[in-house]
Structure formats: C-alpha cells, structure tokens
C-alpha positions in Angstrom: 0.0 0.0 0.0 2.9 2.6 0.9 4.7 1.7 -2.6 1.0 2.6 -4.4 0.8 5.8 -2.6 4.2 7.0 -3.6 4.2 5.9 -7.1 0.4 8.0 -7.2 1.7 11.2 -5.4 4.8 11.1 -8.0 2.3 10.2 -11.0 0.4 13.0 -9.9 3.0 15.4 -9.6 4.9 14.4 -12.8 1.4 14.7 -15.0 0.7 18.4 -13.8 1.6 21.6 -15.4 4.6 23.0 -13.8 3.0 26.9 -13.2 -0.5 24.7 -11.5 1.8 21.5 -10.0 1.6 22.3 -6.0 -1.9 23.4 -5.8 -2.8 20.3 -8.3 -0.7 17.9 -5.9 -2.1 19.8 -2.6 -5.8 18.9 -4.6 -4.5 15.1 -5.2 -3.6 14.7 -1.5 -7.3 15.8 -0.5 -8.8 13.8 -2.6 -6.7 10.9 -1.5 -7.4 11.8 2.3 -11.3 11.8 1.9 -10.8 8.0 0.2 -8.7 6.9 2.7 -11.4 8.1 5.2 -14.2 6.6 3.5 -13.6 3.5 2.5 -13.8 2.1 5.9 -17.3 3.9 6.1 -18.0 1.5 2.6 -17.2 -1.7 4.8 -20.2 -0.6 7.0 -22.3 -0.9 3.9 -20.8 -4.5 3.2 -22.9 -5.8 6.4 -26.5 -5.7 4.5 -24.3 -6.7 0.9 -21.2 -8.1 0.9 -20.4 -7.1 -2.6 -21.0 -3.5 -2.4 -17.8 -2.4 -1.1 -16.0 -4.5 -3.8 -17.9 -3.6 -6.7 -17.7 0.3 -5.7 -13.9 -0.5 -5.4 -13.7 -2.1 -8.3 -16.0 0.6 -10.5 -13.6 3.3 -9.5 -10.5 1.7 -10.0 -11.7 0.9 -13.7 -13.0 4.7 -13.8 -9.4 5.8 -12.8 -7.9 3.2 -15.6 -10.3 4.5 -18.1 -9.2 8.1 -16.8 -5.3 7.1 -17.4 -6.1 6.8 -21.3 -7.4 10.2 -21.8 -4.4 11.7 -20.0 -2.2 14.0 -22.8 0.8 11.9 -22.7 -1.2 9.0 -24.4 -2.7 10.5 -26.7 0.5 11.1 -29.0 0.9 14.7 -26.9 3.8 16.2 -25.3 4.0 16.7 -21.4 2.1 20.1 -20.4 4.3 22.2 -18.4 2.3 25.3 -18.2 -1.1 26.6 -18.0 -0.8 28.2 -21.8 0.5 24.4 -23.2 -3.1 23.5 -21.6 -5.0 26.2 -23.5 -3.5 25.3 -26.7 -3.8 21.7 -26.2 -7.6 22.4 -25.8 -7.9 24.7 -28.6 -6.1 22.0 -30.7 -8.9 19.5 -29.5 -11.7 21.7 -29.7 -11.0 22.7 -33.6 -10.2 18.3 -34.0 -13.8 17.5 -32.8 -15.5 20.7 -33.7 -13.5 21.9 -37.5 -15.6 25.3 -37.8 -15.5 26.3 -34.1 -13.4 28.7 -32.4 -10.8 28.1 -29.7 -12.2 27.2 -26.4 -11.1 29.8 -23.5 -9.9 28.8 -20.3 -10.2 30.8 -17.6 
C-alpha cells in the first residue's frame, strides 16, 4: 500500500503543469485523504451486501484506468508544463472534434 501511494503522489505530480503542480498535488492529497477516510465507512455498507464495497472498489479503479487513457501523454501529446501548453492543447482538441469552431477559453 505505501509503494502505491508513492508511485500515485509522484504520477500526480509528474502529469501536472509545472505553473498549477503544488496546488494540483495539494488537490490530489485531499482527494486521497477523503478515500482513505471513507472507504472504511464502505465496509459498513458490506454488512447488509457483501459485494458493495467491492464492486464500488472495483467501479472506481476501472474509472481511474479508463481516466489514465485520456491523459495528454497518451494520446501522442507532449507533457504540459504550463497553463498556456493546456489552452492550446484544448484549442487543438476543440477545432479536432468541432473543425468550424473557435478556440475554447480557459479561464
């Protein structure tokens, strides 16, 4: 479990824009923290059905895995390291799917 942590919090680092990375990685470490403390509420719900913990375990591991695919990196896209590589990444997405619109603004 320790060795999956560390290899997430440096995954999660490494995939963030540089001028974003602490307040992405601070965000990370939240959501991380609120997991950790609810998934021993989701036993609780294993009492009445035993499967429930599992298969909510198991839904959001695949989510995260599906997640992983969509990530820059994999789709034949170089590494982001600021906030302007993600506007133009977007832009170069939004004019892919949509060849008459105009470049999406990020705020």
């Amino acid at each position: 479990v320790s060795c999956a942590f560390a290899g997430g919090y440096v995954l999660s680092a490494e995939v963030l824009p540089t001028d974003v990375r602490a307040t992405g990685l601070a965000l990370c470490s939240q959501v991380a923290r609120i997991g950790g403390f609810l998934s021993p509420l989701l036993l609780l719900a294993g009492d009445r059905s035993p499967p429930v913990p599992y298969a909510v375990w198991g839904a959001l591991s695949l989510l995260a895995g599906i997640a992983t695919w969509l990530l820059p990196e994999l789709c034949g896209e170089g590494s982001l390291e600021s906030v302007d590589d993600l506007r133009q990444l977007v832009a170069r997405q939004s004019r892919r799917h949509r060849p008459g619109a105009a470049a999406v603004r990020i705020a």
